[in-house]
C-alpha positions, 0 to 999 in steps of 0.5 A: 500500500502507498501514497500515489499522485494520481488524478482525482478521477480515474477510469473504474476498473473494466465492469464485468458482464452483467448476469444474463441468467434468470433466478429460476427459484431458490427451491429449483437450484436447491433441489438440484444440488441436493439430487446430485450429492445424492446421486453421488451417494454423499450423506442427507445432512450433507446434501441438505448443507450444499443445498443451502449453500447454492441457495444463498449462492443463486439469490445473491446472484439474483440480487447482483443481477438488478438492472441498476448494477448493469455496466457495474462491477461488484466485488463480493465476498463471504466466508464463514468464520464458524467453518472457514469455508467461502459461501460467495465469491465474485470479483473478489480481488478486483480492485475498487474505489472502496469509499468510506470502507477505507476507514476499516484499514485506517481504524485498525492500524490506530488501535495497532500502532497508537493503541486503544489508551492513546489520548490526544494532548493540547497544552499552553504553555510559555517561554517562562515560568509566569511565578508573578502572573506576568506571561513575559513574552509570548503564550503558546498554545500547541496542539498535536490533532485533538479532534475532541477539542471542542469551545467548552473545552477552550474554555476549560484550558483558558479559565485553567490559565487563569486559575493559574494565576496568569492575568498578563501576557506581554508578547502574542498569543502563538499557535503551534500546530507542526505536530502535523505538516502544513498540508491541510487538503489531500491533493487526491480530493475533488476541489468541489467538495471543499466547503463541505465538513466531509471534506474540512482542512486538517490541522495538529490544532483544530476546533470540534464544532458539536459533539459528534466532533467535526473539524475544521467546521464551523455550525451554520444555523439560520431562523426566517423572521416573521413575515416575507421580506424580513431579515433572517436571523443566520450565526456561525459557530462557534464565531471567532473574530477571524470570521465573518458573515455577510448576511444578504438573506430574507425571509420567504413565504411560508410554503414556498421553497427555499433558496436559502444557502450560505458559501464561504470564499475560498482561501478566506473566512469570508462567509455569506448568507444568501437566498430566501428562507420561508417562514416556519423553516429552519436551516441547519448544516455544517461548513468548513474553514479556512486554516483550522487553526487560526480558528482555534487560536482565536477562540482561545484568545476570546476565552482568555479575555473573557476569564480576565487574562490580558494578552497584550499582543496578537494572535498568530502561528509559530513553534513553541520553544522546546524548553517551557514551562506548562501553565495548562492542559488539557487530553482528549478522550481516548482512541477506544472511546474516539472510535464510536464517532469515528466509524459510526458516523463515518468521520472523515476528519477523524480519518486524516488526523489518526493517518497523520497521527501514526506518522507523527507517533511511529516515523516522526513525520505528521503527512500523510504519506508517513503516515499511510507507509506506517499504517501499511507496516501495521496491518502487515504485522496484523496479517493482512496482505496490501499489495492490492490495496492503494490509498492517498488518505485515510478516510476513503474520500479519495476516488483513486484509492483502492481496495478488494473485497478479499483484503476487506474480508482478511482485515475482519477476519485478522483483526477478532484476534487483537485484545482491542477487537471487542472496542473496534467491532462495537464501533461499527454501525449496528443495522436498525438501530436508531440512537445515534451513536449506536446504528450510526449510518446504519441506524436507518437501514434493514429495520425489522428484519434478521439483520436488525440489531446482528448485522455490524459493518461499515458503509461507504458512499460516493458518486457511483461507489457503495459498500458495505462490509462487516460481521453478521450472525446467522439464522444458523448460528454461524459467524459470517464476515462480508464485504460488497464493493459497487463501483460504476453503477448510474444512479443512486447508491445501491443500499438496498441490494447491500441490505438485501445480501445482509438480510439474507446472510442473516437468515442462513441455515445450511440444512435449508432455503428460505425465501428468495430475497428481494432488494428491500425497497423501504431501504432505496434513495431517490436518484436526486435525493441529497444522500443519494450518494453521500454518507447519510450522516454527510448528507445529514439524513441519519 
């Protein structure tokens, strides 16, 4: 596995013929498998376990034969981990953009190299130690990548400093962030995405703006006033004086639809509210900011000022001096907890900080190619092979990344034997399970069904990409792992193929058939649907 400069945009690997045959029956094909192993003489219970086998076999052939996947290619694969045995393989080590099904490499080479105790630490400090609560010279405030750091946690470290008994600091306020590089955006990411929180600058010192945890992202939020034409009342936050925000919206009628949208200017902090907003609506998302830290500097500042600590300078970046005295600090949660937000909602800043966080730990080198050949190191120490696999980040959201089912498979099967394996699996998205923090972009899919609260796996969606992989347990009993990997399909993406296969893995026997599976229609996304091919927590739908 290594770090390439490729174009953000490749051709996807040849598609397969589409499958022309037709599903005859689960019952016909069953039938079929048992007479033969009979005929040759094999033993009842044998004949009933291949004919359920070939059961599942043709109706997820059936499934993957949908005419949306026409022209597609879809890597599949799903092996029994009770029995060792694989019940489905098709272009399983075909490679593939595999979306957010990079965050499976990315999380688990974390847990192997930073460990699950691993806490993320930001701290204040100066060039002196500030005995008479005089800071003579600068304060410096260093990160090293939290993505935890949240304004009440700035507070806490600013009303820390005051506690301290510092009221004066006589240079700047400096914030040093070469924990990391100064590569704030991978170049293998589409331009386009910039202003989306999916796609934020990454930063050794950057603000979380909620508690789900994004950075380098402000929260947007807008109110119409009470009658058409009426101002609205739009806020970012958290707000620093480094931002601003031109507001040159109005209120809608009630009923009408809404225009309302607000943009940033690219390499500025320069924001605008524009368009209508119709009475009774509300507007709520998340947008990006430029230089991260700057941003977190700057609410420090605030905060200082606001627990009664003069700096009589500015605010700017720069090194701390490697001899200082600590006057605050402050560590995040740990890296066992972090992977709840991480993979359930699919973080992608999470991602990018943790692969520039194993360079910086393990090479010394905060980038993230150190960090993607140390994380390549980690998973060959787990036993798993990536000679198939290519990545330029560590969330997935670059389309020249590339995986296989097969080596997708062979992390979740390596990984069961790692003392941090009950952590990581439970940080996976639970199918149907609505909390927010424990179905995750899972929590709206295969409700009701065998895979209900079974199946856990991570998804991944982008323009023309869908997968999902992970664990499931079947009717059976037996341990399932599984990966489904869809590139160049034309539409929206194919969850509901996905929940189908999961659902059926779910009802498994191999003493057995069960009724032929259908794509789960509750489960399908509108061609022009804003999830349609996005995570449904970017898309902000789950």
């Amino acid at each position: 596995m290594a770090k390439r400069n490729r174009p953000a945009s490749v051709p996807l690997s040849a598609p397969r013929p589409r499958r022309t045959a037709v599903r005859a029956g689960s019952a016909a094909v069953a039938a079929a498998a048992s007479a033969a192993l009979l005929a040759a003489g094999a033993a009842p219970a044998a004949a009933e376990a291949a004919a359920g086998v070939a059961d599942l076999r043709s109706d997820i052939d059936s499934l993957l034969a949908d005419s949306r996947l026409e022209g597609a290619t879809s890597g599949v694969l799903v092996r029994s981990l009770t029995r060792g045995d694989v019940l489905y393989r098709d272009s399983a080590r075909t490679e593939l953009i595999p979306a957010s099904n990079a965050k499976l490499l990315t999380s688990a080479a974390a847990m192997e190299v930073l460990g699950a105790d691993y806490r993320f630490t930001t701290t204040v400090s100066a060039g002196e130690d500030p005995g008479d609560g005089v800071v003579d010279g600068d304060l410096h405030l260093v990160g090293t990548g939290d993505p935890t750091l949240t304004a009440g946690a700035v507070d806490d470290l600013a009303a820390e400093v005051a506690d301290s008994g510092v009221t004066e600091v006589t240079g700047d306020l400096v914030a040093d962030d070469t924990w990391f590089d100064a590569e704030r955006l991978s170049p293998a990411w589409d331009p386009a995405d910039r202003p989306y929180y999916y796609s934020a600058q990454i930063s050794a010192l950057t603000l979380a703006a909620n508690s789900d945890y994004d950075t380098g992202v402000v929260d947007v939020d807008a109110t119409p006033g009470a009658a058409p034409g009426d101002a609205v009342d739009a806020a970012l936050s958290p707000m620093t004086d480094n931002l601003s925000l031109a507001n040159e919206a109005a209120t809608g009628a009630a009923g009408a639809s809404s225009t309302f949208g607000v943009s940033r200017k690219p390499d500025t902090n320069d924001f605008t509210a524009e368009g209508t907003l119709p009475v009774g609506r509300t507007y709520s998302t998340l947008r990006t900011v430029d230089e991260p830290t700057d941003h977190a500097a700057h609410l420090f500042a605030a905060s200082l000022e606001e627990h009664g600590v003069k700096v009589a300078g500015g605010v700017g970046r720069g090194t701390a001096p490697q001899r200082s005295a600590p006057v605050a600090e402050r560590s995040s949660i740990e890296l066992g907890e972090l992977l709840t937000p991480f993979l359930k909602l699919s973080n992608n800043g999470h991602a990018e900080i943790l692969t520039k966080a194993m360079g910086r730990e393990a090479a010394g080198e905060g980038s993230w190619e150190a960090g993607i050949a140390v994380a390549t190191r980690a998973l060959h120490r787990l036993g798993v092979s990536t000679h198939a696999v290519e990545l330029d980040d560590g969330s997935g959201l670059a389309r020249t990344d590339r995986l296989t089912a097969a080596t997708t498979v062979r992390l979740l099967e390596r990984v069961r034997h790692q003392p941090w394996f009950g952590t990581w699996r439970d940080a996976l998205p639970l199918a149907g399970a609505p909390e927010h923090m424990v179905g995750g972009t899972l929590s709206g899919r295969m409700g009701d069904t065998a895979a209900a609260g079974n199946v856990r796996a991570k998804t991944g969606t982008l323009s023309g990409v869908s997968a999902l992989s992970g664990y499931v347990t079947t009717a059976g009993g037996e341990r399932l792992v599984f990966s489904i990997i869809n590139n160049g399909y034309d539409g929206a993406a194919p969850r509901d193929i996905q929940d189908a296969i999961a659902v059926r893995l779910a009802e498994f026997t191999r003493g057995g058939t069960v009724e032929a599976a259908r794509p789960l229609a509750a489960q399908r996304t509108a061609p022009d649907s804003p999830a349609a091919d996005l995570e449904c927590t970017w898309a902000g739908t789950c």
